[in-house]
C-alpha positions in Angstrom: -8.7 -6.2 -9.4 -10.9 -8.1 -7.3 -14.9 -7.5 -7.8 -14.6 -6.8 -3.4 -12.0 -4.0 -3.9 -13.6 -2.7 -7.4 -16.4 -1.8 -5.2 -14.8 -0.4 -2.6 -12.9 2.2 -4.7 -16.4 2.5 -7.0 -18.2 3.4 -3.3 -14.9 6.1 -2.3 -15.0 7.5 -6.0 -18.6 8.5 -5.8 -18.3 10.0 -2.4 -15.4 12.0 -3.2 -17.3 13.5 -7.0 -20.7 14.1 -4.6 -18.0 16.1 -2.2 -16.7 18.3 -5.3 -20.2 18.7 -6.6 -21.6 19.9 -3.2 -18.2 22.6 -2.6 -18.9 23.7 -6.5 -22.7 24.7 -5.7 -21.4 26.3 -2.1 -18.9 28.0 -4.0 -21.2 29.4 -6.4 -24.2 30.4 -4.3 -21.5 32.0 -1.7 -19.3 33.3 -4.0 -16.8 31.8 -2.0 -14.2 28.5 -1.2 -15.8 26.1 1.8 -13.5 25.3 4.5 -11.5 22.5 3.8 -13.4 19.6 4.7 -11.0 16.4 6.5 -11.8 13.3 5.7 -11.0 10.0 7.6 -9.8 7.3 5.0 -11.7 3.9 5.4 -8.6 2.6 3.8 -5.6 2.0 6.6 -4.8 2.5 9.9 -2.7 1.6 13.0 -0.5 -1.9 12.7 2.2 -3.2 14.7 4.0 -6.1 13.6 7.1 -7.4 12.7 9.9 -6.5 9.6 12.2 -8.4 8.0 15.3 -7.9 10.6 13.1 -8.9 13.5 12.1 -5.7 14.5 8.7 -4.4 15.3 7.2 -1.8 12.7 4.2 0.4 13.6 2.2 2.7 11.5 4.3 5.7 14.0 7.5 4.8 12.1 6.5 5.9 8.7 5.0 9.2 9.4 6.9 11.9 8.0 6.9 10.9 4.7 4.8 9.7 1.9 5.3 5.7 1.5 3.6 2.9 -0.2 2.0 -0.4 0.9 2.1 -3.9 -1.1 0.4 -6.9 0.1 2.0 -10.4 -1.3 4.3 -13.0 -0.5 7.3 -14.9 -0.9 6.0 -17.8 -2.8 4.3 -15.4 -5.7 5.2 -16.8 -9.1 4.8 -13.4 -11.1 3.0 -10.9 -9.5 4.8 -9.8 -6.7 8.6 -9.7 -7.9 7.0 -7.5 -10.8 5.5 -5.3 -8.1 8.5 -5.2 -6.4 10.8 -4.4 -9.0 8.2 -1.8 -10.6 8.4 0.0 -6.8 12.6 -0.4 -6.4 12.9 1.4 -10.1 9.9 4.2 -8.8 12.1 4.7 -5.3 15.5 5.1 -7.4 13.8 7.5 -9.8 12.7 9.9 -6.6 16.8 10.2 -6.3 18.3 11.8 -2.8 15.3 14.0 -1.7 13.2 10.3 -1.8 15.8 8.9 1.2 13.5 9.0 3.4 10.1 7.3 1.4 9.6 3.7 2.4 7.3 0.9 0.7 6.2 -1.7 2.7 5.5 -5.2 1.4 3.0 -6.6 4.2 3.1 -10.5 3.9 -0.6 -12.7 3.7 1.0 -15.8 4.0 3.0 -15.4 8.0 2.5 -19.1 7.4 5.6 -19.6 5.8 6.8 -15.6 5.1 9.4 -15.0 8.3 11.3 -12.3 9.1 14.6 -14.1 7.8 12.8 -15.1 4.8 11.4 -12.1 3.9 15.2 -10.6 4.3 16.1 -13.2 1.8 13.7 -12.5 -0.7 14.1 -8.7 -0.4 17.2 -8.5 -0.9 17.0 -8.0 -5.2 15.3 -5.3 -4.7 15.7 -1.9 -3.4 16.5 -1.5 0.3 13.7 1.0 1.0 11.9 -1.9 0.5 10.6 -3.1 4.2 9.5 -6.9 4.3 7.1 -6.7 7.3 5.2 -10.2 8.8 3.4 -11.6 12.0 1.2 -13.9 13.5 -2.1 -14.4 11.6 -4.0 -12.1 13.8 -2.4 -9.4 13.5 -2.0 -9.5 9.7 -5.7 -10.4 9.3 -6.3 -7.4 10.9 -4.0 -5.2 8.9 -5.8 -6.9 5.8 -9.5 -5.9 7.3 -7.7 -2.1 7.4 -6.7 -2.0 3.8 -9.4 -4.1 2.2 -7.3 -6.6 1.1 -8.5 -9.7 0.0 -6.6 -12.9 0.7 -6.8 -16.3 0.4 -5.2 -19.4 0.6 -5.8 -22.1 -2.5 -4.6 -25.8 -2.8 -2.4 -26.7 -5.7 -2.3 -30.1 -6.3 0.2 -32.6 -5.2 0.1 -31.0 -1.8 1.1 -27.2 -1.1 -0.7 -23.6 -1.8 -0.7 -20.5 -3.3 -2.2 -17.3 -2.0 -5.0 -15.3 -4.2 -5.0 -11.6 -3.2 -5.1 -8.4 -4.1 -2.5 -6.6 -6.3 -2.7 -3.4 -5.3 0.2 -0.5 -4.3 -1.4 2.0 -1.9 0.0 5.8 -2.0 0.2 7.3 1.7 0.5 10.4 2.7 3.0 11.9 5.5 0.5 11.0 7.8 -0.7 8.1 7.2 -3.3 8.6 5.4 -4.4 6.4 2.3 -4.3 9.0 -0.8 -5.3 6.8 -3.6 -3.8 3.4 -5.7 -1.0 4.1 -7.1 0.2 3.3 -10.5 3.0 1.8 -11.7 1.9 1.2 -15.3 4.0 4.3 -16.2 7.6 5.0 -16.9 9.6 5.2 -13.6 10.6 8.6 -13.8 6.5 9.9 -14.3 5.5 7.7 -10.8 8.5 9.1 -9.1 7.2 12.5 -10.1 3.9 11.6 -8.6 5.0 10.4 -5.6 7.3 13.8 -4.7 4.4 15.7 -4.4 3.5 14.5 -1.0 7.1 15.0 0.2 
């Protein structure tokens, strides 16, 4: 994990124990439960861009369900084929009531990741899988939104590779970041998870 991101989640974990402490002490001088308190996620947000059959994709389509969200690209040696296989096997494990739970694999390099090739890539792993680009702007932007950190690095003899951030966000129904999700588990234990916010 990048030192930007380790932060980030250091900064939401200490916010959410400070929340729990203060309900414990209201609930104990009150005798009592606090209202439920909603929180807006600094993690997320609106997007519209572009998937892998040429299609625009917003934020809007996904809500309804729970779905996850993996930055990478097509050119990733290791990392991102792992990710993605690690997510099909998850998405197979949730079995019929999962139809409808999507994961999203948000290209940083539009440079060279287009729809078509994104459908080409894609296409060895599960097809819940949605391949989503578009210009540099607009994925920039969706970056900024998750706190994804991306760059691009020289190789030499010509060419790049892309440093960035490995992480699988959960969502919620509404679109709402829940928390990282991990997929250092067995398949069936993720899936299990992950049907919880069905």
């Amino acid at each position: 994990m990048q030192p930007r991101t380790a932060r980030l989640f250091l900064m939401l974990g200490a916010f959410v124990a400070g929340l729990m402490l203060f309900s414990a002490v209201i609930f104990i001088v009150s005798g009592r439960t606090p209202a439920p308190i909603v929180m807006q996620s600094a993690v997320g947000g609106p997007f519209k861009l572009t998937d892998h059959n040429g299609q625009p994709i917003s934020d809007q389509d996904l809500k309804g369900r729970p779905f996850l969200v993996f930055f990478g690209f097509t050119h990733c040696p290791d990392v991102c084929p792992t990710t993605l296989f690690d997510v099909s096997e998850v998405l197979r494990a949730l079995g019929p009531e999962g139809r409808g739970v999507r994961a999203l694999f948000i290209t940083v390099d539009p440079e060279r990741d287009t729809p078509e090739k994104l459908k080409d890539y894609l296409a060895s792993f599960d097809s819940r899988i949605i391949g989503v680009t578009g210009d540099p702007q607009a994925i920039a932007a969706v970056e900024k939104a998750y706190r994804v950190y991306a760059k691009k690095v020289p190789l030499d003899g010509g060419g790049y590779t892309m440093d960035h951030t490995a992480l699988v966000y959960l969502m919620d129904k509404e679109g709402r970041f829940v928390a990282p999700f991990n997929l250092k588990r067995r398949p069936q234990e993720a899936a299990a998870d992950l049907r919880r916010y069905l």
